[in-house]
N, C-alpha and C positions, 0 to 999 in steps of 0.2 A: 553513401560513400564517405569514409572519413579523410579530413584535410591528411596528406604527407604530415611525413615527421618533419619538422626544421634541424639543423645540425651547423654547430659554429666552430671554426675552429681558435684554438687560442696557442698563442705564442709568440717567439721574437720576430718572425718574419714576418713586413712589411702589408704581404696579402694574405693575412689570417684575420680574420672574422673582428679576433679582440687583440690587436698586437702590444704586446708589453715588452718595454722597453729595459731590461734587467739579463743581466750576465748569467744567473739561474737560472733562467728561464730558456726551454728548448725553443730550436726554428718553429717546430711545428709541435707543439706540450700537449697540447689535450684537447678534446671535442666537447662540447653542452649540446644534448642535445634534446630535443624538446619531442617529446614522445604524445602520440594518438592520446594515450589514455589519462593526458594532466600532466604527467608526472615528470621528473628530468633527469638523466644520465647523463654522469662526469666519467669522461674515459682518457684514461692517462695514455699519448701515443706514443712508448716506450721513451719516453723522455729521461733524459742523463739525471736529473733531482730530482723526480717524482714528482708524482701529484698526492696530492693529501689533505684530508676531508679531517678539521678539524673538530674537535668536542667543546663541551663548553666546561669539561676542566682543564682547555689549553692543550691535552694532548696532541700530536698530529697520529695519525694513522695512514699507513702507506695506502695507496688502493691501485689498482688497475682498471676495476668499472665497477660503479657503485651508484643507487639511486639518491637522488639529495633532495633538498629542500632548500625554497629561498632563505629559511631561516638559518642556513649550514651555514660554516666557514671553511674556505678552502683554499690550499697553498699550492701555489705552481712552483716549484725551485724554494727558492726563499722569499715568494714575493703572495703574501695571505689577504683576501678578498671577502666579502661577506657575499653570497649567492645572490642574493636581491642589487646589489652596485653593478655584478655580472649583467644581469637579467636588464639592468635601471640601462646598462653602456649600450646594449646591443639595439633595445627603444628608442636610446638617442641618436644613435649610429644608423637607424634605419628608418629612422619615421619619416610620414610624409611631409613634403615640403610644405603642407600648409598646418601641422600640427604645431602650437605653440607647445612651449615647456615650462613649469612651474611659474605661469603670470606672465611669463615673457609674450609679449606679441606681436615679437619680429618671427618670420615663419623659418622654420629650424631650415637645414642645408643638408640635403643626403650626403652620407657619408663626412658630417662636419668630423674634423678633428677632435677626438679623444684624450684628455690627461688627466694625470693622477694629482688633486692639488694636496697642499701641503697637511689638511688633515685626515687626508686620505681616501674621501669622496674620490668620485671618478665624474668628470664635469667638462663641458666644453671649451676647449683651448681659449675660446672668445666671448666666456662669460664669465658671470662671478661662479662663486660656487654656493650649492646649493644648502649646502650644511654649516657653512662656519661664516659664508659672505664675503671673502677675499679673491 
């Protein structure tokens, strides 16, 4: 018997899975969702600016449901993410209370606080960040 699918939802409102804080961005934007077979589906839920599954010549391309990869980049409204920072938020956002995070070995907090720092990591509100160290 294989594990359910998982499914997350993303957008401005408050009980969505990945909430983003941006005027672009719909209540309820999109779903990730993590499929039986590895794989994972970005689904736009008729959101007012789109979702869109960027290229690595910077196009966006509009999508409605489309399969990605950590390595994609992808734009909710006007607000663009790299699939792995997705994937990095939702780990942080749900791990167990005794899992440490990158050397830290105070035990993470379900459901800690999520924000976007200044280089645009996605990091916990109450630590450094992991890319740049501010």
């Amino acid at each position: 018997m294989s594990a359910p699918e998982q499914r997350f939802s993303i957008g401005r409102e408050r009980d969505c899975d990945l909430p983003l804080a941006d005027a672009s961005v719909s209540g309820r934007h999109a779903e990730l969702t993590f499929l039986n077979n590895g794989k994972l589906l970005l689904t736009d839920c008729r959101s007012t600016n789109g979702t869109f599954l960027v290229g690595t010549d910077g196009e966006a391309r509009r999508i409605h449901q489309s399969l990605i990869s950590p390595l994609d980049r992808v734009r909710f409204g006007a607000v663009t993410f790299e699939v792995k920072a997705l994937i990095e938020a939702l780990r942080l956002k749900s791990a167990a209370p005794e899992a440490p995070v990158l050397g830290d070995t105070t035990p993470l907090a379900r459901g800690r606080r999520l924000i976007r720092c200044v280089c645009g990591c996605v990091k916990s509100a109450d630590a450094s960040c992991p890319e740049c160290g501010q």
